[in-house]
N, C-alpha and C positions, 0 to 999 in steps of 0.2 A: 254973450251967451254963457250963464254958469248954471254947467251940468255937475250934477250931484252924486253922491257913491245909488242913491237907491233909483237915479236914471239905468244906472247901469246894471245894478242887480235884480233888476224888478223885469228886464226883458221876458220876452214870452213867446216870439215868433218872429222867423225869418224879417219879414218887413220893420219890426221895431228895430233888429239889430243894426237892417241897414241904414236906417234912419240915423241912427242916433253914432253908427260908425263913420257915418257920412260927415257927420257934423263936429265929430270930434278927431277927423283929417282936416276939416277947414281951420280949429286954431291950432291944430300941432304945426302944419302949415306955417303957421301964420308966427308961433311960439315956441318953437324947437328951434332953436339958431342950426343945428347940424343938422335935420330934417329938412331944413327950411332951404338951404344951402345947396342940400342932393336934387333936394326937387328943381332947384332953377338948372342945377347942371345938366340936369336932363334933359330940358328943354320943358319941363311941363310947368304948363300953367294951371295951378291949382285953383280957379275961380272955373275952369272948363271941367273938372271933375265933377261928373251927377251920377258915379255909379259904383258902388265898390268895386267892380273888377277892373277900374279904372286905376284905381287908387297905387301908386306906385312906396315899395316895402323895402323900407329901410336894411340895406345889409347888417348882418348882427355884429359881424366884427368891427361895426362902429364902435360898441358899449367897450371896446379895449384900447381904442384911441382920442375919444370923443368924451365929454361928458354930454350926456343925453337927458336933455332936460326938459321939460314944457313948463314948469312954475317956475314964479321967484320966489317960491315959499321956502324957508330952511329944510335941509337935508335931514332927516329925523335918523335914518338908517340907510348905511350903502353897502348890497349885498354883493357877493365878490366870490369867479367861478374858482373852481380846482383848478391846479396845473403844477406840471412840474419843474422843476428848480429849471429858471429862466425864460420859462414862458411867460408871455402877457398876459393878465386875466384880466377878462371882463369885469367893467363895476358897474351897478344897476343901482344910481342914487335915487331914493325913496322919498317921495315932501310927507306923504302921508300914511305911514306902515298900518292904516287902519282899511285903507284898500286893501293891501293883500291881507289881513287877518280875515276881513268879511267872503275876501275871494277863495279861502281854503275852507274855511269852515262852511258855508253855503254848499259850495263844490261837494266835499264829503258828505254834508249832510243829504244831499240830492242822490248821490250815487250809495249812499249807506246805510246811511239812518244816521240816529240822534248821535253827538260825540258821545255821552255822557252812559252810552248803552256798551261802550268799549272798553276794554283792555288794551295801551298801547307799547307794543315791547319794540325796542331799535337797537339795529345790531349797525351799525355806521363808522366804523371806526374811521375809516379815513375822512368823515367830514365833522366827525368829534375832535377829529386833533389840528381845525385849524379853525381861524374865525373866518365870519364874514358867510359864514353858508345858508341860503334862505332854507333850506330842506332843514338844516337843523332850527331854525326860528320855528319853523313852521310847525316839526316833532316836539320840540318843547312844550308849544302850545296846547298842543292836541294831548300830550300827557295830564298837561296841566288842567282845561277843563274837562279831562274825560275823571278825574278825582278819586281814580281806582288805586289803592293803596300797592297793586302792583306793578301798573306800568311804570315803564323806564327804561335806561337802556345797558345793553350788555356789552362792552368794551369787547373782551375778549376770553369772557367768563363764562364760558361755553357750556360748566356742567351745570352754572347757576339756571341757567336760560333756560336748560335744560325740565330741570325740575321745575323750575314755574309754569311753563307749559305745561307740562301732566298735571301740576295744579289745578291750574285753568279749565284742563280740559275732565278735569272729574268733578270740577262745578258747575261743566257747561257754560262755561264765560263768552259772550263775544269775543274775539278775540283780533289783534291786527298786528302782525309782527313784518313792521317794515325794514327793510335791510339792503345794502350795497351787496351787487352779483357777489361777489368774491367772498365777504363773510359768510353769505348765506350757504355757498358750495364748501365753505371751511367748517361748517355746522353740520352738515346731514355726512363730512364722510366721517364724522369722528358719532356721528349717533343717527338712526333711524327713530322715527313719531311718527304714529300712527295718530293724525287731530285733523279728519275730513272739513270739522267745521271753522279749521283756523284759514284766515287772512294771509295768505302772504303774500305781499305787497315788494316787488324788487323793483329798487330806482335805478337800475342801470349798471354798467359798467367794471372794467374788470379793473383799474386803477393802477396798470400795470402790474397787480399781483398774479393774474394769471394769463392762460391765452383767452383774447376771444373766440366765444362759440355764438353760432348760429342759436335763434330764439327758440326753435322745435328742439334743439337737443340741450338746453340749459334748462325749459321748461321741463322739458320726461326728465330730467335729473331732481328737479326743486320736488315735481309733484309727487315721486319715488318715495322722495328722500323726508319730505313730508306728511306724505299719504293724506293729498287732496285732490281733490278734481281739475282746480285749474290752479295758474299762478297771475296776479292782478299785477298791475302797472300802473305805476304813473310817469306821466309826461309834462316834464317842467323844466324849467332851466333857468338860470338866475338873471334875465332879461325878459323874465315874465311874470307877474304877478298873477298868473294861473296856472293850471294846470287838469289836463285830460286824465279820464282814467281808462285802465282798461280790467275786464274784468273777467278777462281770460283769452287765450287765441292772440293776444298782442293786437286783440280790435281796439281801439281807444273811439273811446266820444267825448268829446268837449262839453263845458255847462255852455248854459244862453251865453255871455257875455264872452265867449269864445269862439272862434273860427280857424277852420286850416283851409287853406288852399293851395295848390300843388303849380309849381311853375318851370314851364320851359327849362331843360338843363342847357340846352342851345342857345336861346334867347331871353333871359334872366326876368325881362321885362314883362313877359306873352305868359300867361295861365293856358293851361291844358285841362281837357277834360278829364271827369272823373276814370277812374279803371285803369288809366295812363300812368307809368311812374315819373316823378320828376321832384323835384327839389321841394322842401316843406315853406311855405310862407304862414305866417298867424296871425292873425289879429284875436289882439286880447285888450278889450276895453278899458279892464282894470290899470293899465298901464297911461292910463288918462294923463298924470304928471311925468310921464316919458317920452314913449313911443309905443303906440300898437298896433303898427304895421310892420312889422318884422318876419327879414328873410333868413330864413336861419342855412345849417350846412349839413341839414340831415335829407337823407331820401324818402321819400312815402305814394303812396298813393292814397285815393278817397275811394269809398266803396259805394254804391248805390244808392245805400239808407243813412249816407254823410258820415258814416263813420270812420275812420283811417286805420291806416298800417304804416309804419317805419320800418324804410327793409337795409338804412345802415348807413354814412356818413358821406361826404364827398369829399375825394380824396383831392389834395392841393390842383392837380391837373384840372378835376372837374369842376372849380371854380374858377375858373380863366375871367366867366362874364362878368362876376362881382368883382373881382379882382380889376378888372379894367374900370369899373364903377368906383374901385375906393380910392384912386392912385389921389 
């Protein structure tokens, strides 16, 4: 069976997805040596699988002990999470970095419009000062073909950033200023902007530069401190070659060639219904030459209309079940 980048970006409805997820768990199955290995530990026979919610999801803190792989094709690029000094980090070896280029830029253009209608500013510092970060591959990119003489990114040149925005915004520019939690709160207490029509896109995380806060009182600070309506999101992580967005309220939706589903905190193995909280599973197709059955270690629930919510992380205790699945 050789499935293609436009088998998977060309889906269009629930039934193609599962089709073609179905089919691309029989060779990971079959071509994953560490997928391949969990699935017999389990006892499951992957020739009895005929249904995605059959389909059993690789722990994510394999990508820190494992290389996780479905090709013999060479390694073209291997993305690599944050952590601090002595922790493991995840690597997420890449056969073909032209997956995730078609998987961001589609994604965006679905949820935004054209790149090239953009202005892209990044305030990142902590994923500028190391390598190996796909959010920065990813920011480069989007700089790169969006061809605007002013995107870029702001280190920590805060009254530069400053002034380019009121630029922008007395041109009326698209405009998309992605940033780590922690710069972005370092920005609005040193300056107020008023720019209803700008972007602001936070990936997450305080990077141990500040406390964590709850998403309602970080958002009423961003959107204060920015003077807009909402604050967008996205949902990615370096063991996925996609990414959800959200575009305000911390609702996220996935593109086609993506899925979340929520599973048993009790029973690691058993999916729960939707409106229920429980642990985040994903399937992301793009991950064709890895794995795209992945259980990650965040909380969420599914909402009616499939959209999701992340409501915060599981703490070592409430991974007991993976935990006894990785020994």
């Amino acid at each position: 069976m050789n499935l293609t980048a436009e088998d998977i970006f060309s889906i269009k409805n629930a039934e193609e997805f599962d089709t073609l997820a179905l089919n691309i768990f029989k060779l990971q199955a079959q071509n994953c040596n560490v997928y391949r290995e969990y699935i017999f530990h389990l006892g499951v026979d992957a020739d009895e699988i005929t249904e995605v919610s059959q389909i059993p999801f690789l722990p994510i803190s394999f990508f820190k002990s494992h290389s996780v792989l479905s090709s013999t094709d060479p390694v073209e690029v291997t993305f690599s999470s944050s952590g601090t000094t002595g922790m493991v980090q995840s690597s997420h070896h890449v056969t073909d970095v032209k997956l995730y280029e078609q998987s961001y830029l589609q994604a965006f253009t679905e949820f935004y419009g054209e790149v090239t209608e953009y202005c892209f500013l990044a305030l990142l510092p902590s994923y500028q000062q190391r390598s190996g970060s796909s959010l920065i591959y990813m920011v480069n990119d989007l700089i790169e073909k969006s061809a605007h003489p002013q995107s870029g990114y702001f280190l920590y040149n805060h009254d530069e950033l400053l002034q380019t925005l009121l630029d922008l915004k007395s041109k009326k520019q698209k405009t998309v200023l992605i940033g780590v939690t922690y710069a972005l709160l370092d920005f609005i207490e040193n300056f107020d902007i008023d720019f209803p029509e700008l972007i602001v896109m936070e990936t997450g995380g305080m990077k141990g530069k500040r406390k964590e806060m709850v998403r309602e009182e970080l958002h009423e600070q961003l959107t204060k401190g920015f003077g807009v309506k909402a604050i967008h999101s996205e949902y990615g992580m370096t063991e996925l070659l996609s990414q959800a967005y959200s575009l305000g309220e911390g609702i996220f939706n996935c593109p086609n060639w993506m899925k979340v589903l929520i599973r048993d905190t009790n029973d690691p193995l058993s999916l729960i219904k939707n409106g229920r909280t429980g642990g985040i599973n994903v399937i992301d197709l793009a991950n064709i030459n890895s794995c795209s059955f992945i259980a990650t270690q965040d909380l969420g629930r599914i909402n009616p209309d499939q959209s999701f919510e992340v409501l915060g992380r599981f703490d070592n205790a409430d991974i007991r079940g993976c935990n006894l699945l990785v020994q």
